[in-house]
N, C-alpha and C positions, 0 to 999 in steps of 0.2 A: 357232254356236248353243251357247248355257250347256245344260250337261245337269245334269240335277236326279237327285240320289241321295238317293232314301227312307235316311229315320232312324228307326230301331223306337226308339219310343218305350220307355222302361223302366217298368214297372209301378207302378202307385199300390199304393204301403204300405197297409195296412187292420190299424187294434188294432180286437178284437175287447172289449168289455166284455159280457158275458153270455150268455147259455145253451150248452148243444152243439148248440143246436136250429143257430145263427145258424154257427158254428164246421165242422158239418156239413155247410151247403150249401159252405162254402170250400174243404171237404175233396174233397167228391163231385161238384159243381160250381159249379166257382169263376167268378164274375164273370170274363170276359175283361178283360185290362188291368190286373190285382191282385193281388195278394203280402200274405198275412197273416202280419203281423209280429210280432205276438204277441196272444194269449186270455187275459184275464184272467175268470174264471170261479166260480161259488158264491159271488159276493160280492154282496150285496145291497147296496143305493141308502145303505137306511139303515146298516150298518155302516160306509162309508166314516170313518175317520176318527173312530169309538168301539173302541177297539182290546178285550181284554178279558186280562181276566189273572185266569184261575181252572183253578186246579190242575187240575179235572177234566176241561175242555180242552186245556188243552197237552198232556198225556200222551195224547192221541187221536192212535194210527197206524192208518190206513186201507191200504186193501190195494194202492194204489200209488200210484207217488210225484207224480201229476200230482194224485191225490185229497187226497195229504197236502200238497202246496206250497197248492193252492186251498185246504184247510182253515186253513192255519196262517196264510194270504195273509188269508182274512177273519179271522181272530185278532187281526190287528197292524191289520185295516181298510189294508191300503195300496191298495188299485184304484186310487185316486188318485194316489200315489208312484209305481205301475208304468206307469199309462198316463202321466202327466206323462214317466217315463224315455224313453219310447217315442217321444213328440213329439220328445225333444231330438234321439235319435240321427236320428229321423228327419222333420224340419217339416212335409214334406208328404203325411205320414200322413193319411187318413183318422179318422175313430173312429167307429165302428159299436157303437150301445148297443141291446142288444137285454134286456129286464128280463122275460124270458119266466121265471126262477129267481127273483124276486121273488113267485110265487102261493104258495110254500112260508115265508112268513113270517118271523119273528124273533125271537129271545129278547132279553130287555133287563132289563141288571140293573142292580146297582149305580154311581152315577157315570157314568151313559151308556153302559157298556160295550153293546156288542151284539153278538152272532153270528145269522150266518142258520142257519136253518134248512135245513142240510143234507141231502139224502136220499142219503147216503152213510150220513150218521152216525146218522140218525132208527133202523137198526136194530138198534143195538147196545147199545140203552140209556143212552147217554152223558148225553144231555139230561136225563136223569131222577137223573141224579146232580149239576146244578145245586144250587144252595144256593134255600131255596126264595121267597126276595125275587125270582129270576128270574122272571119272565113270558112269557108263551106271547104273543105279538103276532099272528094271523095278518093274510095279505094281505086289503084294503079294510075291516077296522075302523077306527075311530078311534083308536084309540092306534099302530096300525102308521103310518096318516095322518099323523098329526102330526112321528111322525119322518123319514119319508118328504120 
């Protein structure tokens, strides 16, 4: 008689695109069968791929470095470039989009650029040192709509 020897299955990959809300349950508890492979975070839907380039930005250091890579990560808009990296290393990723950081809106300036709306950065004045062609977007108007 064949004898059968269990195979432990190795865990599903999971990218994380959005909140700490979603990042949290993985943390504290995690889906059985899953391995979160990487958080991409404070990047909203609409800046994907509006990168921005204003002085008054880039010089923004937040008080750690997971605050600063997600700040500078929506700077460049790459969400897109980091989770595409994430599928290659690994195909049978999951992606889990969770847009719970999308209620905190968006600034949108010149040339399409756009930055979310951070609540890291909302208290430190930063936003308020935009040029003032930027625009306040928030979440469910029409102009966030449309870029959305």
């Amino acid at each position: 008689m064949a004898q059968h020897t269990a195979t432990k299955a190795a865990p599903t990959p999971v990218i994380i695109y959005g909140s700490c809300v979603t990042r949290d349950m993985f943390e504290f508890a995690p889906p059985p069968g899953t391995h979160l492979i990487d958080y991409v975070a404070r990047q909203s839907w609409c800046s994907i791929g509006n990168p921005v380039n204003s002085g008054a930005l880039e010089s923004v250091h937040l008080e750690s470095p997971f605050q600063n890579r997600s700040f500078q990560g929506d700077l460049r808009g790459d969400a897109v470039d980091r989770i595409a990296a994430g599928l290659r290393r690994n195909p049978n990723a999951h992606l889990l989009i969770d847009l719970t950081d999308e209620r905190g809106g968006v600034y949108a300036g010149p040339n399409g650029a756009v930055v979310t709306r951070n609540l890291d950065v909302v208290g430190n004045g930063i936003y308020g040192q935009l040029p003032e062609e930027w625009e306040r977007l928030s979440f469910g108007f029409l102009g966030y709509s449309l870029l959305f």
